[in-house]
C-alpha positions as a printed Julia matrix, in Angstrom:
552×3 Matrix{Float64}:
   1.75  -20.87  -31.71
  -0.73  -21.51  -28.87
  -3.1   -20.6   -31.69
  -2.69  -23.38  -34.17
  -4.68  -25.23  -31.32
  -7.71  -23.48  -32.73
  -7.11  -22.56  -36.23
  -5.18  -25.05  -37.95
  -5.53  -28.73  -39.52
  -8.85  -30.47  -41.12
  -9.92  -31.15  -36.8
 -10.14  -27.58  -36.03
 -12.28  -26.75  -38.99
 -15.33  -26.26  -36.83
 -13.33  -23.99  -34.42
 -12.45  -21.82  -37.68
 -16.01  -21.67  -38.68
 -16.82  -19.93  -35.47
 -14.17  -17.2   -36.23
 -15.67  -16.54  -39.36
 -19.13  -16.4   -38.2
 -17.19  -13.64  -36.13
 -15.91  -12.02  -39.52
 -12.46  -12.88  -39.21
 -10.88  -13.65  -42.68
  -8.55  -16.03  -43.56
  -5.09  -14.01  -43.09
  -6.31  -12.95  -39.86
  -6.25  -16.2   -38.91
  -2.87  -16.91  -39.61
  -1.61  -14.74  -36.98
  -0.65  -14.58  -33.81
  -4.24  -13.67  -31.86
  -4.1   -11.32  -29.18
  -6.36  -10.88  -26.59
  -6.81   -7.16  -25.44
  -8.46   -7.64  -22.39
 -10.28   -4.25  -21.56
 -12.06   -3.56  -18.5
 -14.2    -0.67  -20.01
 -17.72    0.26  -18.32
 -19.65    2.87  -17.73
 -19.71    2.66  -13.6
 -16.3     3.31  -13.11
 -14.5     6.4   -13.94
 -10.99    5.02  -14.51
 -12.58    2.56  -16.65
 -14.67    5.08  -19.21
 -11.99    5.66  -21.52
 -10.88    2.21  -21.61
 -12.48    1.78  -24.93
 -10.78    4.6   -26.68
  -6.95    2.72  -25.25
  -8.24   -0.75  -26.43
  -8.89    0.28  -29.6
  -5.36    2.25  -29.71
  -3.88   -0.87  -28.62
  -5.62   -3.16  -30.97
  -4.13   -0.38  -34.09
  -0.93   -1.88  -32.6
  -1.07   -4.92  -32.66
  -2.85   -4.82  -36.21
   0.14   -2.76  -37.59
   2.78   -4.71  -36.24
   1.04   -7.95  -37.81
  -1.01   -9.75  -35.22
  -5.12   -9.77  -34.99
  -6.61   -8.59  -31.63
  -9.52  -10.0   -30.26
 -11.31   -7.47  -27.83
 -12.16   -9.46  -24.42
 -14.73   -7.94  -21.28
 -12.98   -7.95  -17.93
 -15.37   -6.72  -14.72
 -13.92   -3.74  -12.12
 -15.02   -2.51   -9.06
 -15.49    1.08   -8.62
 -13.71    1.74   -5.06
 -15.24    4.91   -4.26
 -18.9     4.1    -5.47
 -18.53    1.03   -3.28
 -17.4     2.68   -0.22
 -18.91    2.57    2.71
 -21.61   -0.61    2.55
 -21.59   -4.04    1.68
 -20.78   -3.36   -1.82
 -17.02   -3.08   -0.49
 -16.77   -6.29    0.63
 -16.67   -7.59   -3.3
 -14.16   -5.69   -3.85
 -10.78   -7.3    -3.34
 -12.41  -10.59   -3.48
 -13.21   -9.36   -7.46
  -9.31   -9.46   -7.67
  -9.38  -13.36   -7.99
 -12.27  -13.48  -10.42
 -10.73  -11.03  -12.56
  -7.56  -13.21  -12.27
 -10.03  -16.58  -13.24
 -11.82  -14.94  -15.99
  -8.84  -13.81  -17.74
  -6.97  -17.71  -17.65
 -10.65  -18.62  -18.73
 -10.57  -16.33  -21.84
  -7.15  -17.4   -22.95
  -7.37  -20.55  -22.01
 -10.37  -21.76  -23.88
  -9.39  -19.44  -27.01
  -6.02  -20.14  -27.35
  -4.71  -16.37  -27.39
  -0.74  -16.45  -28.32
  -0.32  -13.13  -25.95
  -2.63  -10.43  -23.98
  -2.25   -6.63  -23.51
  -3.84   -6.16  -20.38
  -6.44   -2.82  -20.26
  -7.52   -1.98  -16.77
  -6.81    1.14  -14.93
  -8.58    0.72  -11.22
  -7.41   -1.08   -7.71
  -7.71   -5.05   -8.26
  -8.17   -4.66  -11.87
  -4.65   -4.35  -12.44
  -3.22   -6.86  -10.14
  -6.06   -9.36  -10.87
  -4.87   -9.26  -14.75
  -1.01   -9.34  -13.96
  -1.83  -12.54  -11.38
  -3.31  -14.02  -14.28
  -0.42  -13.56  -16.67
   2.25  -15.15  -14.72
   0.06  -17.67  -13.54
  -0.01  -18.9   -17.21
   3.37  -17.4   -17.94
   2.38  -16.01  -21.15
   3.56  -12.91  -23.29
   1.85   -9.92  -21.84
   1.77   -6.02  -21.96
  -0.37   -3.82  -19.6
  -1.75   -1.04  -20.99
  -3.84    1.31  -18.42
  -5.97    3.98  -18.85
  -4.07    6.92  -16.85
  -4.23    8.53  -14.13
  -7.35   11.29  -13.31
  -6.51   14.82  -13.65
  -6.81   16.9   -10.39
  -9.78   19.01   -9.63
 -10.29   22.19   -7.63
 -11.39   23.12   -4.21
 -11.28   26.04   -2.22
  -9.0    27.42   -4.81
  -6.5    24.57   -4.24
  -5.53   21.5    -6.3
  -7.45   18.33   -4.47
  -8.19   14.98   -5.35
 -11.17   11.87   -3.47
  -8.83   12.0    -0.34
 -10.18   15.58    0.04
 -13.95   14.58   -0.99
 -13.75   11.93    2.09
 -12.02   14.22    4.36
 -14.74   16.82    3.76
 -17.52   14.48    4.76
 -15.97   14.39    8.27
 -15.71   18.19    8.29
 -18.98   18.42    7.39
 -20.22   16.28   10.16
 -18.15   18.55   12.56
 -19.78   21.38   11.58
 -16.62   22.84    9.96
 -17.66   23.2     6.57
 -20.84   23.92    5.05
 -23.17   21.76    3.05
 -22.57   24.6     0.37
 -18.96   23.85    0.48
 -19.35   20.18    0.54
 -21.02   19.98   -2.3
 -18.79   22.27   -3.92
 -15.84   19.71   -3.1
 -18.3    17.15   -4.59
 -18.55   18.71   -7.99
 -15.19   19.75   -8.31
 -12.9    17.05   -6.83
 -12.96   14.3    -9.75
 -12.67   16.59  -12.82
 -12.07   14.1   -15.64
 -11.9    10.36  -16.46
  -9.29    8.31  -15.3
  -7.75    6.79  -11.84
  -8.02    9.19   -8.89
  -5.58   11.58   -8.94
  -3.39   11.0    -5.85
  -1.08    8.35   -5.03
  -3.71    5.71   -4.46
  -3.81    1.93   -5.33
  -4.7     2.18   -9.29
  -2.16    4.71   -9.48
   0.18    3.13   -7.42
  -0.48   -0.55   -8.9
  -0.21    1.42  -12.46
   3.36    3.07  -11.67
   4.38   -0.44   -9.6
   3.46   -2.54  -13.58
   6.14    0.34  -14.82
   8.75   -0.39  -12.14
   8.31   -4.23  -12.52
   8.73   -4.36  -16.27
   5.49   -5.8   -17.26
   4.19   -2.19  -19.03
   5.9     0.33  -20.84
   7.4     3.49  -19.52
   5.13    6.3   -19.02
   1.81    3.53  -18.12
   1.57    5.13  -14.22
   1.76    8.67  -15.12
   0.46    9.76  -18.6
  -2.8    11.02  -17.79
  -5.72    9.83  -19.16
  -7.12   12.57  -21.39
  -3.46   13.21  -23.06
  -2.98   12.01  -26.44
   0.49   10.51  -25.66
  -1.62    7.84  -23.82
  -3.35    6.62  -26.68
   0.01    6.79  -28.14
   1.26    4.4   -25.52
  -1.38    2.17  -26.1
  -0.64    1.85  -30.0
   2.85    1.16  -28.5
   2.0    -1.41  -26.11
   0.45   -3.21  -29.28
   3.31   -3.32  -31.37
   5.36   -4.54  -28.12
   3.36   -7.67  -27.39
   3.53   -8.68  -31.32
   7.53   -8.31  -30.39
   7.1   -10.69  -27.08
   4.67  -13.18  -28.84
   7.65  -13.51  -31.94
  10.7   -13.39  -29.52
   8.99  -15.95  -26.8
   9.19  -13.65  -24.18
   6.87  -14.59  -21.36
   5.56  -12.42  -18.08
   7.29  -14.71  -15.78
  10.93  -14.17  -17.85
   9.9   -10.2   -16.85
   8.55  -10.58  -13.68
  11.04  -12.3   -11.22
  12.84  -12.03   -7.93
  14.99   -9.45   -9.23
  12.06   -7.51  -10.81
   9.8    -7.81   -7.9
  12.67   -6.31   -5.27
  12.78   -3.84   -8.13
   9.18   -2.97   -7.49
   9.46   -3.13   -4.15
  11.98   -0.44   -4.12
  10.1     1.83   -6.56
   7.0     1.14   -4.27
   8.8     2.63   -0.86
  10.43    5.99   -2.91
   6.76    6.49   -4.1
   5.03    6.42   -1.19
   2.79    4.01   -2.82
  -1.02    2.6    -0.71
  -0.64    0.0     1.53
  -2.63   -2.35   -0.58
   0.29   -2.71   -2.59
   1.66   -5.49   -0.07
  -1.73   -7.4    -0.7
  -0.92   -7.22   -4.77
   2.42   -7.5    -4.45
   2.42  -10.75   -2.51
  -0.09  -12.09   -4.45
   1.69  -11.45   -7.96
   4.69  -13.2    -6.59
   2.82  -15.82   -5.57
   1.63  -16.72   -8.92
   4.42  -16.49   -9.93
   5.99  -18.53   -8.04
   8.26  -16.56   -5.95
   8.85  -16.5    -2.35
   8.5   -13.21   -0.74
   7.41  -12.53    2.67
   6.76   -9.24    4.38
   9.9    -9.11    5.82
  11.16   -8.48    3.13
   9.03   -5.08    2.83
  10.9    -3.99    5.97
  14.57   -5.13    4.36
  14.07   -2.85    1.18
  12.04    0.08    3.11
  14.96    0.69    5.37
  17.77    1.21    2.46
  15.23    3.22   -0.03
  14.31    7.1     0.84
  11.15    8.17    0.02
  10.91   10.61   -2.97
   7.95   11.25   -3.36
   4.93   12.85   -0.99
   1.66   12.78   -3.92
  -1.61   12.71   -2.28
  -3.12   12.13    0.51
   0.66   12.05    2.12
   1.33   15.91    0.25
  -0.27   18.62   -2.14
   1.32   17.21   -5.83
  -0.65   14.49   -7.84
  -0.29   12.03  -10.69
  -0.28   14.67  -13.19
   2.4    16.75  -11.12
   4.69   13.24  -11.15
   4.21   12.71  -15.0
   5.59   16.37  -15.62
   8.15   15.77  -13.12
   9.66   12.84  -15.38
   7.13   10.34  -13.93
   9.16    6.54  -13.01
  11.9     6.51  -15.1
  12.82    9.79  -13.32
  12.43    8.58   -9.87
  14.16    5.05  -10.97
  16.82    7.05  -12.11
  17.39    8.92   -8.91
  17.38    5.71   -7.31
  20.01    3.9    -9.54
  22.33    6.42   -8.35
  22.1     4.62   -4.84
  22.49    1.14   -6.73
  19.24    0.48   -5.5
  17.63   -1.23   -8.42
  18.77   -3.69  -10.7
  19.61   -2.41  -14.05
  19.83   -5.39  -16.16
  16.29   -7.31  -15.46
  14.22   -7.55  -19.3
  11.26   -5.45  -19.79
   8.74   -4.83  -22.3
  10.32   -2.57  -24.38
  12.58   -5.23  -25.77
  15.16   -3.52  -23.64
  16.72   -3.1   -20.19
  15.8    -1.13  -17.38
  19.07    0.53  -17.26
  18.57    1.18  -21.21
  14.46    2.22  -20.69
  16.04    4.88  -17.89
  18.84    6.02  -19.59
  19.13    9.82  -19.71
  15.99   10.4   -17.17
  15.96   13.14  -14.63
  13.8    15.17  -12.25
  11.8    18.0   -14.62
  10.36   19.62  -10.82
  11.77   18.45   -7.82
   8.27   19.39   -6.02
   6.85   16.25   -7.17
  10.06   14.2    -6.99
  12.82   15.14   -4.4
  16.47   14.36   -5.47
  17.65   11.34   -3.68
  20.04   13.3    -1.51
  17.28   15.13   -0.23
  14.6    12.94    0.83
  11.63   13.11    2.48
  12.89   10.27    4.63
  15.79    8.21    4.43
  13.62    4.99    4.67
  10.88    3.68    2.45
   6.98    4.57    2.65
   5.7     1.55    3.92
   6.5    -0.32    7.09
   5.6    -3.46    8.9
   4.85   -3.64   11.99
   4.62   -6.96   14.4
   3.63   -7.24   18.28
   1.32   -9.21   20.64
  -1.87   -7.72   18.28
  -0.36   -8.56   15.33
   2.18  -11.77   15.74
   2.29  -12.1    11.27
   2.27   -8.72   11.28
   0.5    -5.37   10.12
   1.23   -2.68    7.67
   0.98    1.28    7.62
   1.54    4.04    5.3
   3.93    5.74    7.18
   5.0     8.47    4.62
   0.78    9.62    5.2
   1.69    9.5     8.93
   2.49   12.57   10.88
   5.34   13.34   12.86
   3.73   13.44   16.27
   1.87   10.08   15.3
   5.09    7.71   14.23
   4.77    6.85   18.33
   1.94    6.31   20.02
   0.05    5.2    23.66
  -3.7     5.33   23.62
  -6.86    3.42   24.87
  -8.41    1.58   22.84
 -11.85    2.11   21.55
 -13.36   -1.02   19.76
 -15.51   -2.1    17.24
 -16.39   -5.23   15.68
 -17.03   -3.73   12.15
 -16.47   -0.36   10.39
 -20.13    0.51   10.19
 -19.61    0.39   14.3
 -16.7     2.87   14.1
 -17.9     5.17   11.54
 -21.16    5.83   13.74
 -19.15    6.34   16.64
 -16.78    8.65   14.6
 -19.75   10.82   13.49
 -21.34   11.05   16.47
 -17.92   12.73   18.08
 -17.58    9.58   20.34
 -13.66    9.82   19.31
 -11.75   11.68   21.42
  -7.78   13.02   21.02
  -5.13   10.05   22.07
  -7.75    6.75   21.27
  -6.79    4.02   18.72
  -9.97    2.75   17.49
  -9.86   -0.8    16.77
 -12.07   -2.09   14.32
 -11.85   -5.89   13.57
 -14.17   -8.55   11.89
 -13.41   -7.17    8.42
 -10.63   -9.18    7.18
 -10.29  -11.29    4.3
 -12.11  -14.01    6.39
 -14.05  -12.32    8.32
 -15.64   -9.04    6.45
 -15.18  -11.21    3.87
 -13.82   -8.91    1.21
 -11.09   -7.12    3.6
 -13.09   -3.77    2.8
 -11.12   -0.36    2.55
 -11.44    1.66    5.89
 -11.45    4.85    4.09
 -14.57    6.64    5.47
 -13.48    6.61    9.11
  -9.81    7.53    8.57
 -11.02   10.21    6.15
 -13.63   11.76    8.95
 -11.21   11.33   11.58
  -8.86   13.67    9.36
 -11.33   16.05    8.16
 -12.38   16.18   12.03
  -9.08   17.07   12.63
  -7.82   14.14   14.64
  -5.22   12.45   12.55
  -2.76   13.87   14.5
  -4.0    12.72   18.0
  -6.14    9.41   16.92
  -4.66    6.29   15.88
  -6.97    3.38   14.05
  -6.0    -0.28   13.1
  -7.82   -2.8    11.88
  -7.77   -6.42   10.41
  -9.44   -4.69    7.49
  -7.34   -2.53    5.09
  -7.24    0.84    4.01
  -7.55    2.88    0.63
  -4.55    4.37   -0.84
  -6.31    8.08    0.21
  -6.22    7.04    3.68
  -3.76    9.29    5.58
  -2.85    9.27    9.15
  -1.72    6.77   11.72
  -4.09    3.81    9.99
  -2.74    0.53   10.68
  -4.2    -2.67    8.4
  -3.68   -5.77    7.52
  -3.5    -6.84   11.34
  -2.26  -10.6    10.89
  -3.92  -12.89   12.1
  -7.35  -11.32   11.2
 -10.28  -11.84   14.61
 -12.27  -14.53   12.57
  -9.47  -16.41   12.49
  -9.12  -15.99   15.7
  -6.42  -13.63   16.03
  -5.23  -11.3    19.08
  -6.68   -8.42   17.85
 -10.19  -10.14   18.69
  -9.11  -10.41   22.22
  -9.08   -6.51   22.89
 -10.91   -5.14   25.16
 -12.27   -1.8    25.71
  -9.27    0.49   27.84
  -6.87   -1.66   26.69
  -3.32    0.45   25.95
  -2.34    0.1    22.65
   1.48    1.27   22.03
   2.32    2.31   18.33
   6.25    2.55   17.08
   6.47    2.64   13.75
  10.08    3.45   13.56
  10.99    0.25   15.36
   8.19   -2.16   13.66
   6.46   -2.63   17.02
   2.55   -3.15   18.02
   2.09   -4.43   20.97
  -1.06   -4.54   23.7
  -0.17   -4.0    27.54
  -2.18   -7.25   28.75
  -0.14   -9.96   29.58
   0.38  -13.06   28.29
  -1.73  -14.82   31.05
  -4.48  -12.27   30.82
  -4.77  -12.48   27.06
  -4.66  -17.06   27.25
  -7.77  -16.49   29.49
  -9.54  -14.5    27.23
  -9.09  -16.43   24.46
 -10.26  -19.6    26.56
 -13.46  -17.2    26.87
 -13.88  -15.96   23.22
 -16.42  -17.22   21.16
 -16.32  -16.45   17.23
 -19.02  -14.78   15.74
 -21.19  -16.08   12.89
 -20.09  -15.39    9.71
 -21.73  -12.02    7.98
 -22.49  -13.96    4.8
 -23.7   -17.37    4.48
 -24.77  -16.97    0.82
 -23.31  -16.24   -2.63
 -19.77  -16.62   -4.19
 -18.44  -14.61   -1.12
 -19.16  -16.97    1.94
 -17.17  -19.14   -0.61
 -14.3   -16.84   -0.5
 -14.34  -16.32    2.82
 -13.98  -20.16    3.31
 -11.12  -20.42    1.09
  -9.02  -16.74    1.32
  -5.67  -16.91    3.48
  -4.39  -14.4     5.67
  -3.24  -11.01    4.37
   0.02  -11.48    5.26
  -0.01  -14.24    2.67
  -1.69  -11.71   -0.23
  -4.95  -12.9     0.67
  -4.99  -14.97   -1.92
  -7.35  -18.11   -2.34
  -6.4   -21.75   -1.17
């Protein structure tokens, strides 16, 4: 065992003495250690209960023989750091997360890790780390929020965002706003809709790498402490058979994913984590590839902000094995790739079915017949672009507008709020890529105003930046390349048409060829926004989204 490295022989006696200064005895020392890497604080709501599922998780591993060894991991609150600087550390935490952890087990010698997060980059950041080091691993999150209530209707933060721009309208009141604000986020746990934890949470499921019922359970039921006592026992099963996260997470896994991620209707950050899992693990994928799988898989599912239903509304529903199930009737998934349970996927799904076909349409009745995500390439976006476009409206999927530009989202969002947006624009905000923000932040303030303004159906907005899984409407990220590194999308001008089709993957801006050379013999790149701190370090070494984003 990895171990031994650290506990065994005469020249590791001064390692042992350091684990019994720590209290460990002995016979705890003669088995397998387990880190349970738990991302528990008291800033971020998905994160408050993480406590209460590490220590389930550590009864696990205890009763199935191993010792766990409780590790910190940091997370990013999304929607406390919305809106300022604060955002830009945000996806740019992904790849400390992803250090720290091959720090921790590195220098301790852990024989296997159940992964605790529950929030946006927490959980890909952990999983990157795992296959980088190809270790046994389990993740274990903390569930899914419970939804809260709002003008006598189930909402979720998509509606809390929205009903900043209707405030700002002057549709709402600032009684009713803050009634939205009190009531919206009801419990612990990730935000109820369809956004990146939950999506990233439900897309560890589909990929093997956590055990079923880890996207849906939500956090305040007891089954998900149960799960977590569960996912203890499995890891002592992966560290004794030699099962590693790269023998579960694979090619064949990661298309698996992939087709999971399009019936769900999953956030477009997904590509980012997707792309940058496979990376470390050393598997090609491009976004092409996105495309390939969206345009055989229907979309089942229509959770918030793309419909009315929520995490708790897919668990009861049958929650991934259910939807996996529908989609094996297609032959859209592979059935035989290894998972955590010790078992197959075809034997984890055996015997699942839809509970409510509200949450999760049959597969002969779809939403769509194609996937929730698309790429999108063009003149604006030559490595392409991404969109949600199960969130999109029907009126929106094509599109011909001027464009209205900005060269940051605090630009935009002033302009939004001051009614400056007008029916049939695409605002274009750029400068707030991986590169150039630096952090990539989430655009989720001006699609939400646009939408509460009531102008998702008649205003477009893309952007190098990205968005948040409760964006909804025609928002287009992830434009490739991003403007500080000098892409095409820093060469718009003001009036420019923009054409949107996102059934035919297009993009493109109506300035010729010629035009566009001489305007980028003209263009002059900004100054960076930060010159100081780990972040104008990032921004030096980050690659395009299109590649993950992830670091050189």
């Amino acid at each position: 065992m990895r171990s031994d490295n650290v506990t065994k022989g005469s020249e590791r006696a001064p390692n042992r003495s350091l684990f019994y200064a720590l209290g460990y005895t002995k016979e705890e020392l003669e088995r397998p250690l387990i880190g349970v890497v738990s991302a528990y604080s008291e800033i971020v709501p998905g994160h408050m209960n993480l406590d209460k599922i590490a220590d389930a998780v550590k009864a696990g591993v205890e009763m199935a023989g191993g010792t766990p060894i409780l590790i910190p991991a940091i997370g990013v609150c999304d929607g406390i750091a919305m809106g300022h600087v604060g955002m830009k550390y945000s996806l740019a935490s992904r790849e400390l997360i992803c250090d720290s952890v091959e720090t921790m087990l590195m220098a301790h010698q852990l024989d296997g890790l159940v992964l605790v997060p529950n929030c946006d980059k927490i959980v890909p950041g952990m999983v990157m780390a795992a296959v980088r080091m190809d270790v046994p691993a389990v993740v274990c999150s903390g569930g899914p929020m419970l939804a809260g209530t709002y003008g006598g209707e189930e909402v979720s933060l998509s509606k809390m965002f929205e009903a900043v721009g209707a405030y700002k309208a002057g549709m709402i009141t600032e009684d009713q706003l803050e009634d939205c604000t009190c009531n919206c986020c009801p419990s612990c746990g990730s935000c109820s809709g369809m956004y990146t934890a939950n999506s990233m949470n439900c897309l560890c499921e589909a990929i093997g790498i956590a055990l079923p019922g880890n996207g849906t359970i939500p956090a305040v039921y007891s089954k998900r402490l149960q799960l977590a006592k569960h996912a203890g026992m499995a890891i002592m099963d992966m560290v004794k058979k030699g099962i590693t996260a790269r023998q579960i997470i694979n090619e064949r896994s990661i298309r698996n994913a992939l087709t999971c991620d399009m019936a769900l209707g999953c956030s477009t950050n997904t590509v980012l984590h997707l792309l940058a899992i496979a990376y470390e693990a050393g598997v090609p994928i491009d976004l092409k590839l996105f495309n390939e799988i969206s345009a055989k898989t229907p979309n089942l599912c229509h959770l918030a902000p793309a419909g009315p239903t929520h995490m708790p509304d897919l668990y009861a529903a049958g929650g991934i094995p259910a939807v996996q199930a529908e989609l094996a009737k297609k032959g859209l998934l592979d059935l035989d790739v290894p998972t955590v349970t010790g078992k197959t996927l075809g034997e984890n799904i055996k015997g699942a079915h839809i509970l409510n076909d509200k949450a999760i349409r049959p597969i002969d009745n779809p939403y769509s017949q194609t996937g929730g995500l698309q790429i999108l390439w063009g003149n604006i976006a030559p490595d392409g672009c991404v969109v949600k476009r199960s969130a999109v409206a029907p009126e929106m999927q094509q599109h011909s507008g001027p464009a209205r530009v900005f060269n940051s989202e605090d630009e935009a969002i002033a302009s939004i709020y001051a009614g400056k947006i007008v029916p049939g624009d695409v605002v274009v905000i750029r400068y707030e890529g991986p590169k150039g923000g630096p952090g990539m932040r989430e655009m989720l303030n001006p699609t939400s105003a646009l939408a509460g303004m009531k102008l998702d159906k008649t205003v477009a907005l893309i952007t190098d930046g990205r968005f948040s899984g409760a964006s909804r409407g025609a928002a287009i990220g992830h434009v490739s390349p991003e403007a500080a590194s000098g892409g095409p999308i820093g060469l718009i001008e003001e009036g420019d048409t923009i054409n949107i089709d996102i059934p035919n993957a297009s993009i493109t801006l109506e300035v010729s060829d010629e035009v566009l050379a001489q305007r980028k013999a003209k263009y002059v790149a900004p100054e960076p926004n930060i010159k100081t701190g780990w972040l104008s370090r990032y921004a030096r070494m980050v690659t395009s989204a299109n590649l993950g984003a992830v670091l050189k």
